[in-house]
Every structure is written in C-alpha cells, then in structure tokens.
N, C-alpha and C positions, 0 to 999 in steps of 0.2 A: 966549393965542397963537393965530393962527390958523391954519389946516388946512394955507394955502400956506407959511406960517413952520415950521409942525413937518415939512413935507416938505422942506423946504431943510437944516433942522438935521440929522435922521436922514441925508440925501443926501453932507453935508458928513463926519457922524461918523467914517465909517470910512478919511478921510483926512488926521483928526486921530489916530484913534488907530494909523493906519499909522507913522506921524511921532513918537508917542511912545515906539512900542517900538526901543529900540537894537539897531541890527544885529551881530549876531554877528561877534565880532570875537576876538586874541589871535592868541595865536603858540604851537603846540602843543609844540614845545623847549622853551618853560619848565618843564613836565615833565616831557616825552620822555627828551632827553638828560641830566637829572642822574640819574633811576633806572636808565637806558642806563648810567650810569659807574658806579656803584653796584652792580652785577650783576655790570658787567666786573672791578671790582676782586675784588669775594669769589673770581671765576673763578680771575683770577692768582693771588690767593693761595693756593689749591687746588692748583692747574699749579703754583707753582712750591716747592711742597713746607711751605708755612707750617704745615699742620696733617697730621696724620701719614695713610697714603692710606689707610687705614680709614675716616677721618672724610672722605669725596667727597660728604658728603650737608650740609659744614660749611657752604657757600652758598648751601642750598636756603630756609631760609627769608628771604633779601634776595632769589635768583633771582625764590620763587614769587610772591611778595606785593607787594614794593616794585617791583622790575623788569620783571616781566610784566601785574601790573596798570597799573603807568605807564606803559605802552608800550602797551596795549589803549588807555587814557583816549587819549592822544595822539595815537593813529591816529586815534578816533573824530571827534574835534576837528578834526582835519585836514581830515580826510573831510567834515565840516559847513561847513566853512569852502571846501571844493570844494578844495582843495590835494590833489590825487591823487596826486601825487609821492611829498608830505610822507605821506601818509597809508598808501601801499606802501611807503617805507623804516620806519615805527613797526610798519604793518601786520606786514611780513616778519618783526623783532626780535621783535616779542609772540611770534609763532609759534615761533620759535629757543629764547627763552628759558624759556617755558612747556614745549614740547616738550623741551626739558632737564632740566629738575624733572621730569617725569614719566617720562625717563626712567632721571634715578639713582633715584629714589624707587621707579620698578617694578621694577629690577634687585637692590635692596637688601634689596627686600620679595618681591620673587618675585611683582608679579603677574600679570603678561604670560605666564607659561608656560616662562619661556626658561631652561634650566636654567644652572650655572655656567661648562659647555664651552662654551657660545654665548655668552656675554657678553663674549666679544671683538670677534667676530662682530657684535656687536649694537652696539657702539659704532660700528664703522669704517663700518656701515650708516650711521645716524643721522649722522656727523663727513663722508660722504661726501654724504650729500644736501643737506647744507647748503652745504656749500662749493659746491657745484652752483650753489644756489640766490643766494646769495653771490655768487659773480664773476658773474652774471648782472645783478645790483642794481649791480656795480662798473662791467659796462660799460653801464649806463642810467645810470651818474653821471658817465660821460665829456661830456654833459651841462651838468650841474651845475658849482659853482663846485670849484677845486682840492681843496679842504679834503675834501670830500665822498668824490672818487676815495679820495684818499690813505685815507682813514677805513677803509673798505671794503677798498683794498687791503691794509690791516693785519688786516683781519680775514678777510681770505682766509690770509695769512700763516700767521696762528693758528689757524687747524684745519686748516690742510695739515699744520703741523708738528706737530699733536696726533694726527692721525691718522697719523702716521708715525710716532710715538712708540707709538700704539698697535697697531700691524701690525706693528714689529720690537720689542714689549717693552722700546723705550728711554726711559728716567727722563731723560736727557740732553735728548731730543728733546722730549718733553714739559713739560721746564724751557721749554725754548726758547719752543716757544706759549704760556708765563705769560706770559714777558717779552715777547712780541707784544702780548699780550691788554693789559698796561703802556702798550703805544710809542700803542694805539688808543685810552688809556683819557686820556691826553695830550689828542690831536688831538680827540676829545670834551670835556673840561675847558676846549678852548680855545672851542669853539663854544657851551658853556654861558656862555662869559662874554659869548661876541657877542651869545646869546642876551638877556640878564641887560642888558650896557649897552643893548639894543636898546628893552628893557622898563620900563629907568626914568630914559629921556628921554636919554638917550646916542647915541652914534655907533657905528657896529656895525665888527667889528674884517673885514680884509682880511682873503677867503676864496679869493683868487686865482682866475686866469681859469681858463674849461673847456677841456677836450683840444678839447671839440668843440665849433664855435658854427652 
C-alpha cells in the first residue's frame, strides 16, 4: 500500500469507527420507576400498620438497596442521555429514599447522637424538608405531562399527612399517608406500563396535557 493510500485509510478510520459505536440511547423508567414502586409499597405497608411499629426498619432493606440504588442508576442514565429533567426527578427520590434508610437506621441505632426525646423532633425535621423540596419538583412538573403533576401531588399528600401524624402522635393520620403513599404507588404502576409498552415496540399510554404549556 502506498504512503498516500495509508494516509487516506488512517484519515477515513475515525469516521468509521465514529459510526460503529451506538449512541447511547434508552429510557431511564425502565428502572426508575418500578424500584420507585417498590420502596413505595414496603413504605405503605409500614404507614399503614402491616407490621407492628417496632418493626419501621421492615422496608429498609427494599428502601436501601433496590429503591435507592435504582433511582441513583436512573438518575445517572438520564443525566448521560442529557434529559435533566428526568434526571432531577430520579435525582431528587435517590436523595429521599436513601436519606430515609439512614435515617430509621440512625435513630434505631443511635448513631447520629439524637437521644429518644428528639426523635420526634428528628422526624418532623426530615418529613418537613422533603415536603419542601417535593412541592417544589410538583410545581416544575406543572410543566410536564398531567400524570407527572398528579404523581407528585400525592406525594406531597403523604408526608404532609405523616408529618401531621407525627407532630400530633396520631396513628389515624399516619394510616392516612399509607394510603396516599398506595393512591402514588398506582399513578407509578401506570407509568411503568407506559414505560414497559413504550420499550417493547408499543404505543405509550395517555399522560395528559400540562397545567402549563
């Protein structure tokens, strides 16, 4: 081969091999949200009395493992695929969810310091900064497609109501944010399917229009 053909070939290579590698592609819901319902469910069943409230540590390991690492993967995914959106709502949940495991796990264990009189204290802290942080994501998804608002707005529901259950010591109120943590864990189930038909050649299900366009 001659000198002017090997400099053609090398010149050419890196435009074949741009073209062989597949662009990063997927849809980060395919794992997102079924470990998102997955977390939610052990949550409700917690909330709303399944296992006796000694046992608040019964969902820590689906929360730590399954739900907060699927929601890290997801984020990350998002976030490479440039969907920033997608990538601040998994973003946010990993945060939520992880930050929950650690913090029955530090209160059960003792290891943050916080003696048994704070531990009230210490929840309506944690139950308020989220909700915070929560209707904040709820009004960046007025946005987004219906399904989305709604989602959100049931999970603001359910730590208002937990937190109220936990500032007036009512069982009542805190049944109540199970069965929110239920109504969100739904409106998830539905968007795993949209997700799911969307993934194996399907038509993706009605997510309804945004408050805001």
């Amino acid at each position: 081969m001659s000198e002017t053909a090997t400099r053609e070939v090398v010149q050419e290579a890196p435009d074949v091999i741009e073209q062989e590698v597949p662009a990063l592609a997927g849809d980060p819901a395919v794992i997102g949200v079924p470990t998102f319902i997955a977390g939610s469910i052990a949550l409700g069943l917690v909330l709303t009395g399944f296992v006796p409230a000694a046992a608040v540590g019964a969902s820590i390991p689906i929360i730590m493992t399954a739900t907060g690492i699927g929601q890290v993967i997801a984020a990350v995914w998002a976030a490479a695929l440039a969907q920033n959106a997608v990538a601040a709502v998994f973003g946010t949940f990993a945060g939520f969810w992880l930050s929950y495991a650690a913090l029955v796990l530090g209160l059960t264990h003792g290891w943050f310091g916080v003696v048994a009189a704070d531990a009230v204290r210490t929840q309506e802290l944690f139950l308020t900064t989220w909700l915070c942080v929560i209707v904040m994501l709820t009004l960046f998804s007025l946005r987004l497609p219906l399904v989305f608002t709604i989602l959100f707005g049931l999970v603001d529901a359910a730590l208002l109501l937990v937190l109220l259950g936990t500032t007036q010591a009512s069982a009542g109120l805190t049944k109540a944010g199970g069965f929110a943590v239920f109504a969100f864990v739904l409106v998830g189930a539905y968007l795993f399917c949209n997700a799911l038909s969307a993934a194996t050649g399907g038509r993706g299900l009605p997510l309804g229009r945004a408050v805001l366009r």
